[in-house]
PLY file of the C-alpha trace (Angstrom):
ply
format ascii 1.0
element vertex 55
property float x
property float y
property float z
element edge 54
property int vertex1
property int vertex2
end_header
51.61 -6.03 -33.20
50.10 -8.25 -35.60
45.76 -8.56 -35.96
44.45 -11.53 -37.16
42.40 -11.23 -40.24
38.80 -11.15 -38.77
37.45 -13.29 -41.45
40.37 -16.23 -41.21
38.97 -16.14 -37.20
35.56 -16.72 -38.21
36.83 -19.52 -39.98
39.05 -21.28 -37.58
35.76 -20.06 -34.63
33.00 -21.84 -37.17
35.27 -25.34 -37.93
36.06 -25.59 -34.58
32.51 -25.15 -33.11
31.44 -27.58 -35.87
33.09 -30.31 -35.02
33.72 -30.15 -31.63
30.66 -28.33 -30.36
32.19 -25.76 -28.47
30.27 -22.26 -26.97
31.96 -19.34 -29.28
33.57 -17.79 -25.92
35.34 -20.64 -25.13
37.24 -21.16 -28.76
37.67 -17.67 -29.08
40.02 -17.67 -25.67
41.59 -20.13 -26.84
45.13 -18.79 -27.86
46.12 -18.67 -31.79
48.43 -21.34 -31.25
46.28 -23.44 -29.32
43.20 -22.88 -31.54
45.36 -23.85 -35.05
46.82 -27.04 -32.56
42.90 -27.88 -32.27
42.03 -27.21 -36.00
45.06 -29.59 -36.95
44.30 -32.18 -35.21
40.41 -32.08 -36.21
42.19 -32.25 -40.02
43.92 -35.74 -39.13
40.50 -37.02 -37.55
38.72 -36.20 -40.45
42.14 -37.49 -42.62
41.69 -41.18 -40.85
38.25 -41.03 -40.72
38.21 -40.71 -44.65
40.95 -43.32 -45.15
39.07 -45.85 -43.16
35.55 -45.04 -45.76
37.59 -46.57 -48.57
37.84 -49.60 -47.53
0 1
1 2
2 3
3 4
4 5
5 6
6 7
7 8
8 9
9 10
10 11
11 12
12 13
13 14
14 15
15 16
16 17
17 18
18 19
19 20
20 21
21 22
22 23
23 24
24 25
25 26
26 27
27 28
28 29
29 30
30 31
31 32
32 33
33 34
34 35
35 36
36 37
37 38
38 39
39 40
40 41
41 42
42 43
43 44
44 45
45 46
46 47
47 48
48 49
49 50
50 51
51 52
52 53
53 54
């Protein structure tokens, strides 16, 4: 079985709760592959959201 580095967790826990607001419980049950579904699509957000500034 594979662990997930504790600090790359706090990472994906913090960005997620950042943007999105969520309690700490409720990101951390999130599955891995739900939780890296939610930080990718925060990443294309942000992506547009920056495209859109330079105009």
């Amino acid at each position: 079985m594979l662990t997930y580095a504790a600090d790359r967790l706090w990472e994906e826990t913090t960005f997620v709760a950042y943007y999105l607001h969520w309690p700490f419980d409720t990101i951390l049950d999130l599955a891995h592959p739900d939780r890296a579904r939610v930080i990718e699509e925060i990443g294309k957000i942000n992506s547009k959201l920056s495209q859109d500034d330079d105009y």
